[in-house]
C-alpha positions as CSV (number, residue, x, y, z in Angstrom):
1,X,30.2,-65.3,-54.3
2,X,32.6,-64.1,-56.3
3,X,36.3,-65.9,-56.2
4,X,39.4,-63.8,-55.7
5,X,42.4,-64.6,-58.0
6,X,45.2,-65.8,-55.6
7,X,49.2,-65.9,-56.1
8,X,51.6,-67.5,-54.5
9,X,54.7,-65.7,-56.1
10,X,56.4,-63.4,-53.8
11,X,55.1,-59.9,-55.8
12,X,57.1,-57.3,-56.5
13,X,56.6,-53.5,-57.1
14,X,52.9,-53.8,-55.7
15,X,50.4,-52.0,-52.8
16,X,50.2,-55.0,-50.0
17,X,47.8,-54.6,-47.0
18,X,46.9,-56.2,-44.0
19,X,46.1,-55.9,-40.4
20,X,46.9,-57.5,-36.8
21,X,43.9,-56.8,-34.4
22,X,44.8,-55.4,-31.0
23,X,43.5,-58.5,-28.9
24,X,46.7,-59.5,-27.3
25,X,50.6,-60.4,-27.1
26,X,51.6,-62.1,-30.2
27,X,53.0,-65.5,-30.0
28,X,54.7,-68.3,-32.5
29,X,51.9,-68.5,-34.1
30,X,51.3,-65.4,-35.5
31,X,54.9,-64.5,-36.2
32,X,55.6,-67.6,-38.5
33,X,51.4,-67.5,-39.8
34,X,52.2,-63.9,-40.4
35,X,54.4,-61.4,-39.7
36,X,57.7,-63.0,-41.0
37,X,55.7,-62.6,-44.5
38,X,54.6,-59.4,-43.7
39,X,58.4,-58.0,-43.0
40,X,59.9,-59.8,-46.0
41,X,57.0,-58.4,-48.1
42,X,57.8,-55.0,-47.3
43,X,60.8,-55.7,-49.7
44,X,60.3,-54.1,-53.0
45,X,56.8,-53.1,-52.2
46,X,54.6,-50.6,-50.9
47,X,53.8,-52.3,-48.1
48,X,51.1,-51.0,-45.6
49,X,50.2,-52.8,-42.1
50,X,47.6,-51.8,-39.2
51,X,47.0,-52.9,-36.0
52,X,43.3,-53.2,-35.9
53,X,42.3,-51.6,-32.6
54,X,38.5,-51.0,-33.8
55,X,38.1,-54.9,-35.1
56,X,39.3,-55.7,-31.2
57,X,36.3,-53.6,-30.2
58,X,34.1,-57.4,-30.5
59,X,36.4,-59.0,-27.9
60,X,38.6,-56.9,-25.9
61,X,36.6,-54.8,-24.0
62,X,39.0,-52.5,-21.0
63,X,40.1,-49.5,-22.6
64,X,43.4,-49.6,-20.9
65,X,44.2,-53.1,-22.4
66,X,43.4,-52.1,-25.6
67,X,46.1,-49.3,-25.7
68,X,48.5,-51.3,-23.9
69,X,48.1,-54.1,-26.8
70,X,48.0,-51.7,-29.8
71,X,51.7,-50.4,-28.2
72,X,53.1,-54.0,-27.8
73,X,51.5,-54.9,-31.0
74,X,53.5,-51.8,-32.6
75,X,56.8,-53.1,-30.2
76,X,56.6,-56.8,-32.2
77,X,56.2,-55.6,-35.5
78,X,59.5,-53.3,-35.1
79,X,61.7,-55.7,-33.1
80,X,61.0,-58.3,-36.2
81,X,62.1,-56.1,-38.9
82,X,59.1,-53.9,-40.3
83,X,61.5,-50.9,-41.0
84,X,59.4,-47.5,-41.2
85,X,61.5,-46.6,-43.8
86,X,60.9,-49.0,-46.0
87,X,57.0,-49.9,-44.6
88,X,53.7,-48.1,-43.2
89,X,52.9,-49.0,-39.9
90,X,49.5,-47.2,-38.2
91,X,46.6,-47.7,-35.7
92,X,43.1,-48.7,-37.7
93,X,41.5,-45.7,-35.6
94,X,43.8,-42.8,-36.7
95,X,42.5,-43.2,-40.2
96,X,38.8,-41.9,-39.7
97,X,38.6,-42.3,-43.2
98,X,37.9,-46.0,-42.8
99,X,34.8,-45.2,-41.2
100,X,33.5,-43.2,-43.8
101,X,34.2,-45.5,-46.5
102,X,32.8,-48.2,-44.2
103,X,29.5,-46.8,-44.1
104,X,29.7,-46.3,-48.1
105,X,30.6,-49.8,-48.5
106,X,27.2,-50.6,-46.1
107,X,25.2,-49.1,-48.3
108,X,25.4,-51.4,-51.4
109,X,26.2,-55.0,-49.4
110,X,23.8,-57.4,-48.9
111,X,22.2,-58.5,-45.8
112,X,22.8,-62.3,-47.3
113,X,26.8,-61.8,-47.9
114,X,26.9,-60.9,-43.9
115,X,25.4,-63.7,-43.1
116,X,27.7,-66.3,-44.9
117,X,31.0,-64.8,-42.3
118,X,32.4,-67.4,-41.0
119,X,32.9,-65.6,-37.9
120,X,29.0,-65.1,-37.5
121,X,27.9,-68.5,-38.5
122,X,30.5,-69.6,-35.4
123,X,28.5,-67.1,-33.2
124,X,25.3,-68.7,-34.1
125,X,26.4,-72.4,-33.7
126,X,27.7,-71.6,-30.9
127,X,24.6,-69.6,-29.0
128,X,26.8,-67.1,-28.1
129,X,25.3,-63.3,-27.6
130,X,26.1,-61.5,-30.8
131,X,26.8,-58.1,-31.3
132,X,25.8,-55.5,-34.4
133,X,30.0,-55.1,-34.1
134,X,30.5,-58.8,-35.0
135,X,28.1,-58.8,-37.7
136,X,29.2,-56.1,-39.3
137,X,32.7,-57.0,-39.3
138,X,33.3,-58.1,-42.6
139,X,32.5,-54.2,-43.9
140,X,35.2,-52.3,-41.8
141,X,37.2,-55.4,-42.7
142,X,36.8,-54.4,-46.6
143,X,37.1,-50.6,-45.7
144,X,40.2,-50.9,-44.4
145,X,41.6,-52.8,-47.6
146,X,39.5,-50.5,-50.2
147,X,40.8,-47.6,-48.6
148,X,44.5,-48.1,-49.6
149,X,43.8,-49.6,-53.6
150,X,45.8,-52.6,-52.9
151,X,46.8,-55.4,-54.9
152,X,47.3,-58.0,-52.8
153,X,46.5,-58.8,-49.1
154,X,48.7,-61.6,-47.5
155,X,46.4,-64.0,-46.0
156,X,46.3,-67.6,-44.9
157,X,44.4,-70.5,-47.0
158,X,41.3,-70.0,-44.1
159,X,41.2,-66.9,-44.7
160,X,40.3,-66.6,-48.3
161,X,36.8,-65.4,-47.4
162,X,38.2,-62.0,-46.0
163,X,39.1,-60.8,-49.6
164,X,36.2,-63.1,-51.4
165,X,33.4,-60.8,-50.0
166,X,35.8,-57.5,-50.1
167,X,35.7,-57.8,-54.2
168,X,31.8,-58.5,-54.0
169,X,30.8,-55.2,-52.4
170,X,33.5,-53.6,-54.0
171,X,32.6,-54.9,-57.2
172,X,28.8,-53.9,-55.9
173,X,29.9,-50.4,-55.5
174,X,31.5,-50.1,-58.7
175,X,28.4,-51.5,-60.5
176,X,26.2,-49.0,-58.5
177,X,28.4,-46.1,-59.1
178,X,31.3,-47.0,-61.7
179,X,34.7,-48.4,-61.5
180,X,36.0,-46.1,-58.3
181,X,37.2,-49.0,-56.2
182,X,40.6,-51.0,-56.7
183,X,39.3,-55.3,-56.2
184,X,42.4,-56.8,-54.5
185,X,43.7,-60.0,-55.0
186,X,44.8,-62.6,-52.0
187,X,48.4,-63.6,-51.6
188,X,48.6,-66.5,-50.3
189,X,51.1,-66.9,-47.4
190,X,53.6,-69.6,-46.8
191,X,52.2,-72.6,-45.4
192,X,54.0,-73.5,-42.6
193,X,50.9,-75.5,-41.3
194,X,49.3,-75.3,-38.2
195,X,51.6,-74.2,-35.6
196,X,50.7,-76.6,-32.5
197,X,50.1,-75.2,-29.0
198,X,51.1,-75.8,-25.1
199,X,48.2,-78.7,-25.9
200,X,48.7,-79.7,-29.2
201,X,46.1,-78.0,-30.8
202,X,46.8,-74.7,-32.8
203,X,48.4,-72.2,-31.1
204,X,45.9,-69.0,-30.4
205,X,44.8,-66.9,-27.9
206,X,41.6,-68.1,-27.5
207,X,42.9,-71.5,-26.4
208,X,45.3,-69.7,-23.9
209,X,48.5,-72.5,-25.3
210,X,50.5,-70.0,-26.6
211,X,54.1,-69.1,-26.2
212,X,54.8,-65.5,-27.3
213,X,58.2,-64.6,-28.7
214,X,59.2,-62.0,-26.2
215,X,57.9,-63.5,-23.0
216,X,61.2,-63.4,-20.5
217,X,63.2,-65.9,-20.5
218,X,62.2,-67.6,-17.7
219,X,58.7,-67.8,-18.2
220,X,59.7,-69.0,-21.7
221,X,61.3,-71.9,-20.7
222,X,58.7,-72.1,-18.0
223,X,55.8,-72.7,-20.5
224,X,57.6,-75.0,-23.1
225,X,58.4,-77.6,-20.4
226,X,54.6,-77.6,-19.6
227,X,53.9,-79.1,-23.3
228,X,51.7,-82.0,-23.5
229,X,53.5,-84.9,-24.5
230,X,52.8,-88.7,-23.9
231,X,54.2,-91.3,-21.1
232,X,56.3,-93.4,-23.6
233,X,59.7,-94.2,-21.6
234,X,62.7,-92.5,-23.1
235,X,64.4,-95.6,-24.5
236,X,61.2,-96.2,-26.8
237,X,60.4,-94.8,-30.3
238,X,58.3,-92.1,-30.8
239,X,56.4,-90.6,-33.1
240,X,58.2,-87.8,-35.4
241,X,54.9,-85.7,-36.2
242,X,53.8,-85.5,-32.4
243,X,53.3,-81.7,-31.8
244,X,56.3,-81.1,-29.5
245,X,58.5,-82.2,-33.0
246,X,56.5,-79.8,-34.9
247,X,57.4,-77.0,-33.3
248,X,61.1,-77.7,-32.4
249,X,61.5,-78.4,-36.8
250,X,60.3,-74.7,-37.1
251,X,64.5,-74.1,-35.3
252,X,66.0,-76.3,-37.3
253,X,67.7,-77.3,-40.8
254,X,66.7,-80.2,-42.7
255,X,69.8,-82.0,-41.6
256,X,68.4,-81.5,-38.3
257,X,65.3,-82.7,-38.7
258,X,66.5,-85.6,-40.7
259,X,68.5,-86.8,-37.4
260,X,65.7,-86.0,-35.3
261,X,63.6,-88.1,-37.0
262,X,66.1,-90.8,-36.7
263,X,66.6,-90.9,-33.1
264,X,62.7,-90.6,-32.6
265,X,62.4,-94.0,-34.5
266,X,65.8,-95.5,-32.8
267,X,64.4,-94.8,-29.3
268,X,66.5,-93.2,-27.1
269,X,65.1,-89.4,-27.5
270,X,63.7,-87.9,-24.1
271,X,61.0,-85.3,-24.2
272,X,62.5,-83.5,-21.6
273,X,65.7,-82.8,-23.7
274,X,63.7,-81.6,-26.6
275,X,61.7,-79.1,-25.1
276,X,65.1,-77.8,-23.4
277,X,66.7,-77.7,-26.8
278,X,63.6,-76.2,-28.5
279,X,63.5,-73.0,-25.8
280,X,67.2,-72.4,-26.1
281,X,66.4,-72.3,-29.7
282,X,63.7,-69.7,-29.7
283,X,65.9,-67.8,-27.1
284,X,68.3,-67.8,-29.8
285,X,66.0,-66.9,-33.4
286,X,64.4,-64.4,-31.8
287,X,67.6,-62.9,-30.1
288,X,68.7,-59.7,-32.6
289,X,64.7,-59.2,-32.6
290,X,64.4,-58.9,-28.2
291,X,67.3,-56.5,-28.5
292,X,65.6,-54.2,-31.1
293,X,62.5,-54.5,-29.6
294,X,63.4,-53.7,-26.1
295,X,65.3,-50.5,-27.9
296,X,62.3,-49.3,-29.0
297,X,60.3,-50.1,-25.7
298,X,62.6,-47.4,-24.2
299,X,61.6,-44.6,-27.1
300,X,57.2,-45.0,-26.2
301,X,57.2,-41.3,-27.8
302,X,59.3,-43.0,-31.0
303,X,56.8,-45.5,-31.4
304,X,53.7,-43.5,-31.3
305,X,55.6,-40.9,-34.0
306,X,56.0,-44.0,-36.8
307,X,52.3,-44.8,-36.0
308,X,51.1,-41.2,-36.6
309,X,53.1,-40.6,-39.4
310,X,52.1,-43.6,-41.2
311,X,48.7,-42.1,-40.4
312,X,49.4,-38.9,-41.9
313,X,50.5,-41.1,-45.0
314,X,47.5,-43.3,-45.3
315,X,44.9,-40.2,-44.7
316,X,46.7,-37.9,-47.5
317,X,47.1,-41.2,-50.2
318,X,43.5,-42.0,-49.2
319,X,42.6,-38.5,-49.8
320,X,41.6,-38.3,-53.8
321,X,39.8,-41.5,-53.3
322,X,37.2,-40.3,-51.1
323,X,37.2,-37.6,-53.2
324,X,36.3,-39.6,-56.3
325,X,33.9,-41.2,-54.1
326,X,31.6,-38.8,-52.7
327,X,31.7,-37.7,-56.0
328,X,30.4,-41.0,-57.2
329,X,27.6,-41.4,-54.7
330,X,26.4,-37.6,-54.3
331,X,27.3,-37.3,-51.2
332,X,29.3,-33.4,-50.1
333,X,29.8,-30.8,-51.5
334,X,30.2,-30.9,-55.5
């Protein structure tokens, strides 16, 4: 398998792409994983993100849920700072485009490259029921990068794979039919490591330990008390990298930290007091972004118009590639 050429440099002047699928509220994780590099990307860039309500297709599976969490989805983004002005927000399923060039893309990728997903192999270990959807995942994955001739793709150092076998059937396609497709390159994403959960392990959805960034204020502070910690009195030392630590040094400077760490050795430092501190904390960050978010929450029709135009954008810029290639494979009118 081909390996994609990564940078780390924040780019300037290019096409970035990527995508949050519709499977639910986001949480800590994902904002500092993701979407604070997605908003300070859109900086100088032509920066294009989707909210992937097709890919949720393999897990969610209530109609009504998956609207509700492409509109939330579409909320977060906003309230952090993705400006329509400046950025293209849409919904995966208003481009049909990405089908089309899904299917293209089908054509020319081997059953073997499939196989190697991580996501599939899990499937398999696992004995779990598996879907055509799952397998085929990877493809509408690669459509919906191919579709916009992007140069990078912000993605995490796990996530490599994702843009490893969208250059192999792209560069399949191009060998099949000449050089029609753009291969994109990774951009790798701050690592801020893994972001620990309610139980220590990383924070996702799946795990149900997460603590999203809009949740009410109550239920906020609610669900940050209930992190795991251990039994080790308060006048003891603890241990600085313990998960609750990990998550309150996201809120705070390195003098902070530097004291933290301090008292954690000294003894002294009550769980209890951190996990207080850490949710008036995260009250506080994501303060300015509650307020613009629950602005928008009050305009549903505004929302839906930057997700159609953004749409309209996509489809008309995606336009003279299709174009080029149905022209490429023979396929409509000539």
């Amino acid at each position: 398998m081909s390996q994609p050429q990564t940078s780390r440099k924040l780019p300037q002047g290019k096409r970035i792409l990527s995508g949050i699928k519709s499977s639910g509220t986001q949480h800590l994780g994902n904002y500092f994983g993701a979407m604070r590099q997605y908003v300070s990307l859109q900086d100088g860039n032509d920066a294009r993100y989707f909210i992937a309500d097709y890919h949720s297709m393999t897990g969610v599976y209530d109609a009504a849920e998956r609207r509700g969490n492409v509109h939330d989805i579409a909320l977060d983004f906003l309230g952090v700072g993705l400006d329509p002005a400046r950025a293209i927000l849409y919904r995966q399923s208003d481009v049909p485009e990405v089908g089309e060039l899904t299917w293209i893309l089908a054509s020319v990728t081997p059953l073997g490259l499939l196989e190697r997903a991580h996501a599939y192999k899990d499937s398999l270990a696992k004995g779990t029921s598996i879907e055509a959807g799952l397998f085929f995942y990877p493809v509408l994955m690669a459509a919906d990068i191919l579709i916009h001739r992007a140069d990078f793709v912000p993605v995490g150092q796990d996530q490599q794979q994702h843009i490893e076998m969208t250059r192999d059937m792209a560069g399949k396609l191009n060998q099949r039919y000449g050089e029609v497709l753009t291969l994109p390159e990774a951009f790798i994403v701050e690592d801020v490591g893994t972001i620990p959960g309610l139980d220590g392990r990383k924070m996702s959805k799946s795990y149900g330990n997460t603590i999203e960034m809009f949740a009410p204020e109550k239920e906020l502070r609610k669900r940050i008390m209930r992190m795991e910690t251990d039994s080790t009195p308060v006048e003891s030392p603890k241990d600085p990298s313990l998960p609750i630590f990990q998550l309150w040094n996201l809120f705070a400077d390195a003098d902070e930290r530097a004291e933290m760490r301090d008292r954690c050795v000294r003894g002294g430092q009550g769980y209890g007091d951190v996990k207080k501190d850490l949710a008036d904390r995260v009250l506080a960050y994501f303060a300015d972004a509650r307020r613009a978010r629950e602005d928008w929450a009050r305009r549903p029709s505004d929302v839906e118009d930057v997700l159609a135009a953004g749409a309209r954008r996509v489809r008309e810029d995606s336009a003279p590639l299709l174009d080029a290639l149905r022209q490429a494979c023979g396929v409509g009118r000539p």
